[in-house]
N, C-alpha and C positions, 0 to 999 in steps of 0.2 A: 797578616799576609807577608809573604816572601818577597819581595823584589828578581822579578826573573825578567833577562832580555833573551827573547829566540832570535833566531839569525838560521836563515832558509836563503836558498837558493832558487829564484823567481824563472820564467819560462824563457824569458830573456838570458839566460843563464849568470847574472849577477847576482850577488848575494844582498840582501834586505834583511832592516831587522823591526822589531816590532817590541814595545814597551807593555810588561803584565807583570801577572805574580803567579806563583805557585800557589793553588787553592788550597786552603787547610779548614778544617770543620772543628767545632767544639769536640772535644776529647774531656778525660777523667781529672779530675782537677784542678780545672780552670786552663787546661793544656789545648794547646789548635793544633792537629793532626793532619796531613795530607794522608791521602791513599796508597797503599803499597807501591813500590815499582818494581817491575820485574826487569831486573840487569845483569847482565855479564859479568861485570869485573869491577874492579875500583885502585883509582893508582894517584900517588900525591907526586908533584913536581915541587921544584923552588927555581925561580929563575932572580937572578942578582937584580938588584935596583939599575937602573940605567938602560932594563934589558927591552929588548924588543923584538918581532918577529913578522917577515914583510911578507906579501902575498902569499895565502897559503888558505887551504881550507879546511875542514874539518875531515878527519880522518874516517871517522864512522860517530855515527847519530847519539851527543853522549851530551850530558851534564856536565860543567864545568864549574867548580863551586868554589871562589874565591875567600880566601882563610885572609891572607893579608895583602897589601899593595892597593892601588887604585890604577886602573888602565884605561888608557882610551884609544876603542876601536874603530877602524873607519870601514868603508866601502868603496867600493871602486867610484859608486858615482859620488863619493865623497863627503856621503851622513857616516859624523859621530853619534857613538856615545860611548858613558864612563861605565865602568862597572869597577864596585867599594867593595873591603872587605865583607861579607855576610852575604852579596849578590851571588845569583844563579845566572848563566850564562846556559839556556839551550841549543847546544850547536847541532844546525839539521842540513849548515851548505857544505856538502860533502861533495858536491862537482859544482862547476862550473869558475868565476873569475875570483872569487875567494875573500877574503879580509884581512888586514892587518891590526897589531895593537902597538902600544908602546906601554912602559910603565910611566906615568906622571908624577910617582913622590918620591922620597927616597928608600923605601921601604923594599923588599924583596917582594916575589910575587910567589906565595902560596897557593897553593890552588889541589883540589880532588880532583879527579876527572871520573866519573861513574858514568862507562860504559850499557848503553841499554840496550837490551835483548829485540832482535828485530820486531817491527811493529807494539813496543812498549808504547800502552797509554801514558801521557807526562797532563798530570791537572795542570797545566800553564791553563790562565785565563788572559787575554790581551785587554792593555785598560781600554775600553770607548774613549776617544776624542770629544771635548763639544762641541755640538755644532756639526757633527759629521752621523749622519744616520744608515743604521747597520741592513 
């Protein structure tokens, strides 16, 4: 499984995020497959080591797919977390009070961003908690 955080925007209009993975199923050669996604576009950034970016939301409803750097994002009401090279970052808070990140190593921040086509299925699964029944 993939390590994927989503990050939505609640009724409250704050952004929250939520700890899963990208589902992937047995495939041809010992390979784990996720399901196709139907997307728009696909664009790579780099931002320098040191870099950071303050209040602000997601643009439109996309995957964010970190190559290198390690970051940590907050929320207004003030949950982090990291996301590592190889994580998936679902960004869905496209209104309301937004998120910030910073980078934490020295590394640059590589990163995809794979745009998705309105109402694309994404196999995110969110982990269960114990102790918390669904």
């Amino acid at each position: 499984m993939i390590r994927c955080v989503r990050l939505w925007t609640g009724d409250d209009q704050n952004s929250y995020f939520e700890e899963g993975v990208i589902e992937l199923s047995p495939g041809q050669r010992g390979d784990w497959l996720s399901d196709k996604l139907a997307v728009a576009s696909i664009s790579f950034q780099e931002t320098a080591s040191g870099g950071a970016f303050a209040w602000h939301t997601a643009p439109v409803r996309q995957l964010v797919v970190t190559l290198s750097g390690t970051l940590d994002f907050q929320t207004r009401e003030g949950e982090h977390f990291l996301l590592h090279p190889g994580n998936i970052l679902l960004a869905e808070d496209t209104v309301g009070s937004g998120h910030s990140w910073k980078l934490t190593d020295d590394s640059s921040w590589r990163r995809a961003y794979v745009i998705l086509q309105p109402g694309a299925a994404v196999p995110f699964r969110a982990r269960k908690l114990q102790g918390v029944s669904a």
